[in-house]
N, C-alpha and C positions, 0 to 999 in steps of 0.2 A: 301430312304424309311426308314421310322424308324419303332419300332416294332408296330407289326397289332393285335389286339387284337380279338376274338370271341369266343360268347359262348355255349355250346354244351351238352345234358343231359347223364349220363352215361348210359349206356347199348343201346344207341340208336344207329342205323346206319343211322347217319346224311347223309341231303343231301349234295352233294358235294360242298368241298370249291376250288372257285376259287382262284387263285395267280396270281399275274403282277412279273416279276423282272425284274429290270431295272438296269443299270451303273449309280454307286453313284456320278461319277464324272462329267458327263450332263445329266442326269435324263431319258435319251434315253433309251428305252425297247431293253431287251436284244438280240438277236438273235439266238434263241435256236430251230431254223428250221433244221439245222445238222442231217441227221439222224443217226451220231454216236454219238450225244449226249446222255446222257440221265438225269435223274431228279431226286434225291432222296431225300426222306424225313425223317429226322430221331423223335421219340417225346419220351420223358422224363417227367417225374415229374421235377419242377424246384426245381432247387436246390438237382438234385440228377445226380449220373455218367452213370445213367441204363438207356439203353434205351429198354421204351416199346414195341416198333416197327420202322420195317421200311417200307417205299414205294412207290412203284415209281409211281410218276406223270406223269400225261397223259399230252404232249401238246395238246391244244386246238387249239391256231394260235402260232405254234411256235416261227414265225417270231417277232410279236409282245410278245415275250415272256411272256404267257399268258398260266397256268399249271392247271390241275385240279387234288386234291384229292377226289378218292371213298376211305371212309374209311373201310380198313379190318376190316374182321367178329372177335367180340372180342374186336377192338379196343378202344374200352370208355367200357371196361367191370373193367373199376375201381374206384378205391375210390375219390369222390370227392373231388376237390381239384384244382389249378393251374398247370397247364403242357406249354412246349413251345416244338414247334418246329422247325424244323433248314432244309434248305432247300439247296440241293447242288448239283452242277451241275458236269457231267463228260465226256470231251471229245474223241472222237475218239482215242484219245493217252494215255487215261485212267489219263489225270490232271485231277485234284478235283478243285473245284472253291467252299467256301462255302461264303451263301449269308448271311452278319453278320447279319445283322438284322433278329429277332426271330418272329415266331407266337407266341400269348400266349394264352393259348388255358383255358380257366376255365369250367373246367367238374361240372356242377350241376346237387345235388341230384336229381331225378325224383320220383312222387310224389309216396304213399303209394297208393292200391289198393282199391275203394270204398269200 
C-alpha cells in the first residue's frame, strides 16, 4: 500500500474514512479479527513531532482488515494545511506493529458565510 491521500474541510465532522491494511510482503489483508487487538491512529501536521490527536479504529470486518475512523469532536478544528496520519496496530501482548505507509490528510479552508 503506498501512501492514500484525502481530502476533508476544517471544522467539519467528516463522514467516516474507511481503511484496508494489508501485509506488504503478499498484498493479503491483514487479520485484525483478535479481539485483543486493537487499532490506533495517530494525526499530525506533516512535517511536525505534535500529534493532534489520537483514535481508535473501529474494525468493520476485522478479518479482512478493514477499519473505520469517526472523526473526534474538534478534530479538523485547524488550520488549513496538509496533515498525515499513521495507523498502528496492538496486540494482546501489547507489540506495536506500525503500518509505514501514511494517510495524507489535506484539510481545506471551508467557505466564508453568505
Amino acid at each position: 500500500m503506498a501512501d492514500q491521500f484525502i481530502t476533508v474541510t476544517e471544522d467539519d465532522l467528516q463522514a467516516p474514512i474507511y481503511i484496508m491494511i494489508h501485509r506488504n510482503y503478499d498484498l493479503k489483508a491483514s487479520d485484525l479479527s483478535d479481539s485483543n487487538t486493537s487499532i490506533k491512529l495517530k494525526f499530525r501536521a506533516q512535517n511536525s513531532t505534535t500529534t493532534n490527536f489520537d483514535a481508535t479504529l473501529t474494525k468493520v470486518w476485522g478479518d479482512l482488515g478493514v477499519l473505520k475512523l469517526d472523526w473526534p469532536d474538534d478534530s479538523l478544528d485547524v488550520t488549513p494545511g496538509t496533515f498525515e496520519a499513521q495507523v498502528r496496530t496492538i496486540d494482546g501482548n501489547s507489540e506495536v506493529q506500525t503500518v509505514l505507509d501514511k494517510i495524507i490528510v489535506t484539510v481545506e479552508a471551508k467557505f466564508a458565510a453568505a
